[in-house]
C-alpha positions in Angstrom: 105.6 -4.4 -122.1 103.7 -1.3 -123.1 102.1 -0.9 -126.6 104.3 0.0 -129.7 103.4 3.8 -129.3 105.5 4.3 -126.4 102.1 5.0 -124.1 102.2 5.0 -120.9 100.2 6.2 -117.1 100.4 10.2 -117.2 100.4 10.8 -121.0 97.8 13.0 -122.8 96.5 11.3 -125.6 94.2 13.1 -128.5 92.0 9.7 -129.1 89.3 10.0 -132.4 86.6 7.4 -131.3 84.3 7.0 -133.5 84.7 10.5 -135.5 85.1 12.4 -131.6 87.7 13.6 -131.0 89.1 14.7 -127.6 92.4 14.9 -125.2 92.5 12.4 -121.9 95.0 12.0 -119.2 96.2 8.0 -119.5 95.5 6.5 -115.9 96.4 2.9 -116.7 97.4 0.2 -119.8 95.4 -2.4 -119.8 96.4 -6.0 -121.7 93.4 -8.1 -122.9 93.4 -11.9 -123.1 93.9 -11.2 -127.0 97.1 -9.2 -126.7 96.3 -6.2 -128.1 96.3 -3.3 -125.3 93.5 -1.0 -123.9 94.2 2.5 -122.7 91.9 3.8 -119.0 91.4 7.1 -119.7 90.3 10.2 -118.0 88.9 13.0 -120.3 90.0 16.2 -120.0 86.6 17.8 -121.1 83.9 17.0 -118.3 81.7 16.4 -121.4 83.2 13.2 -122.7 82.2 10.2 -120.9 84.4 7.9 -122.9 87.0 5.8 -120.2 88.9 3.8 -122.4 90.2 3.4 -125.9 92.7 1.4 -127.9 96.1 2.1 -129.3 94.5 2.6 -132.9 92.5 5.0 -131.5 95.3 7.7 -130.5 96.1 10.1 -132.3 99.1 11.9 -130.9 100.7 11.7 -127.5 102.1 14.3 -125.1 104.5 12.5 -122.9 104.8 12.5 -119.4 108.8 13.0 -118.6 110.3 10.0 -117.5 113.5 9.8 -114.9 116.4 9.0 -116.7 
């Protein structure tokens, strides 16, 4: 089941970690042992070497378009 924002592989995420903020392409969703969900992302600026980041952490989400 993916996380209550709707997230999934192929959206772009804005993600404010830890006061930076910056856009990533979502690779995969991740579920830890406690539940909660961890996002694999790939930054779209070369100069961000953040990889992942948790559902808190988003702060809007582009949508990849889904088949019907």
């Amino acid at each position: 089941m993916a996380p209550s924002k709707g997230i999934g592989a192929g959206d772009i995420v804005l993600i404010d970690k830890k006061g930076r903020r910056f856009h990533a392409l979502v690779t995969e969703l991740e579920q830890l042992e406690s539940g909660r969900f961890e996002l694999i992302v790939r930054p779209l600026d070369s100069r961000v070497s953040y990889r992942t980041a948790t559902v808190r952490e988003v702060q809007e989400v582009w949508r990849k378009r889904r088949a019907a």
